[in-house]
C-alpha positions in Angstrom: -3.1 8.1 -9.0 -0.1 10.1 -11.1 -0.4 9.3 -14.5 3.6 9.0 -13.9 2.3 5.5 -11.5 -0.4 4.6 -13.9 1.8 4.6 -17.4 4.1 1.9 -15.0 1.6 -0.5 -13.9 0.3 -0.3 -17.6 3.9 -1.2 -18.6 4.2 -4.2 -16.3 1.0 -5.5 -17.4 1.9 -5.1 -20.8 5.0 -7.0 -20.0 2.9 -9.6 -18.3 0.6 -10.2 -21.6 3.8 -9.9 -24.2 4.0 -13.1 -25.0 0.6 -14.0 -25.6 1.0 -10.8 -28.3 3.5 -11.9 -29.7 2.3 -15.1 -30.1 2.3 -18.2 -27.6 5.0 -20.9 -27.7 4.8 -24.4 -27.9 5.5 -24.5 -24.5 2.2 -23.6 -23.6 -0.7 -25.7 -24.8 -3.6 -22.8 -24.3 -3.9 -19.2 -22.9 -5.2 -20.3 -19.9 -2.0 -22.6 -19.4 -0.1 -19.1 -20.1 -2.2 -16.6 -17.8 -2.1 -19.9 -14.9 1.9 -19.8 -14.9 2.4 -16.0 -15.1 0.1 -16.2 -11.8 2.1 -18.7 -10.4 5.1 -16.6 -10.6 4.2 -13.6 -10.2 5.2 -10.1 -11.5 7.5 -7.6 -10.3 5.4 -4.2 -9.8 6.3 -0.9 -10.4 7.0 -0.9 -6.4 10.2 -3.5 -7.0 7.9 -6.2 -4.8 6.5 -9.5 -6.1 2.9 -9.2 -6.8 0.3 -12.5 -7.5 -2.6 -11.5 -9.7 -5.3 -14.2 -10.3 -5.3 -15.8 -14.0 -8.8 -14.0 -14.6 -6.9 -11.0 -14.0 -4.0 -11.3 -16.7 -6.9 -12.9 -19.2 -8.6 -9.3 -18.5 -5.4 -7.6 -19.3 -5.1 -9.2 -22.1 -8.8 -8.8 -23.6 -8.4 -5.3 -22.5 -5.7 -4.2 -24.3 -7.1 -6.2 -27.7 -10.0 -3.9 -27.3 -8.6 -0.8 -26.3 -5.1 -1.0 -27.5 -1.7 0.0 -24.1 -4.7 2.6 -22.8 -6.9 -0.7 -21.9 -4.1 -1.3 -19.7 -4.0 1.7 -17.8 -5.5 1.9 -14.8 -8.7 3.4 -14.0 -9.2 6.0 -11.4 -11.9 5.6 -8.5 -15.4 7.0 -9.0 -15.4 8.6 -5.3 -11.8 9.9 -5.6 -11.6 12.9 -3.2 -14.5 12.1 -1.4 -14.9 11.1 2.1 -15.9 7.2 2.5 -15.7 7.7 7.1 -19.7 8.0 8.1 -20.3 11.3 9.9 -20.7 11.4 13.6 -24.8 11.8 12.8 -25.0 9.0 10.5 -23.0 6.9 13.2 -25.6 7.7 16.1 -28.9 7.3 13.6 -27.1 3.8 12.7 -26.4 2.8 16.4 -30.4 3.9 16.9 -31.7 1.3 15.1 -28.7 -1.5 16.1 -30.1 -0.9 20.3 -33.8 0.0 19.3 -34.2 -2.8 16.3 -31.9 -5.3 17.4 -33.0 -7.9 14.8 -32.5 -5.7 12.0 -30.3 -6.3 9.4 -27.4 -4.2 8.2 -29.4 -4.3 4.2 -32.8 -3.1 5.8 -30.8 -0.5 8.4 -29.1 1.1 4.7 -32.5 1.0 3.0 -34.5 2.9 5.7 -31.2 5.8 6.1 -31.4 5.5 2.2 -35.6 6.6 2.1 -35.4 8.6 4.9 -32.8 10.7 2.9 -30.0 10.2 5.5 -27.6 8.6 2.4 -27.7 9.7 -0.7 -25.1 8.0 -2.5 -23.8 4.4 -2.9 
């Protein structure tokens, strides 16, 4: 993501979590009262649309920027940015092995045998 993008959606939360920095009004009895309104109603993103973010969510915001100051607010990039996350034709046909050979297999015990076998390495 552009740090261009990211310095926006930093800004709207920031907006978002204002008033709670500022200092709540009477018109809200608690924080949770706050974050469950500003979820309610939503926030304009950096893309002009309407976005619903779970109360959790702006409570996070909020915690985050207490301990890490406007960068807590910034969005984080992915750990496999750049990488490929489509399974290779190979890893397709040893999965579809098992599926026909081992019907009654599960999905958890299907990863864990690629995973020993060496067939995936990460993730």
């Amino acid at each position: 993501m552009k740090q261009e993008k990211q310095q926006e959606i930093a800004l709207m939360r920031y907006g978002a979590i204002a008033p709670i920095i500022a200092g709540l009004d009477e018109r809200y009895p608690s924080k949770t009262a706050f974050y469950t309104e500003i979820s309610a109603k939503g926030l304009l993103g950096p893309d002009g649309k309407l976005h619903h973010y779970a109360p959790a969510t702006i409570e996070k915001w909020y915690l985050d920027y207490q301990n890490h100051g406007f960068e807590g607010l910034v969005p984080k990039g992915r750990s496999d940015a750049g990488m490929s996350r489509k399974l290779d034709e190979e890893l397709q046909e040893r999965i579809r092995y098992f599926k026909t050979n081992y019907p009654r297999m599960s999905a958890a015990a299907i990863y864990r045998q690629l995973k020993s076998d060496g067939s995936v390495i990460n993730g």
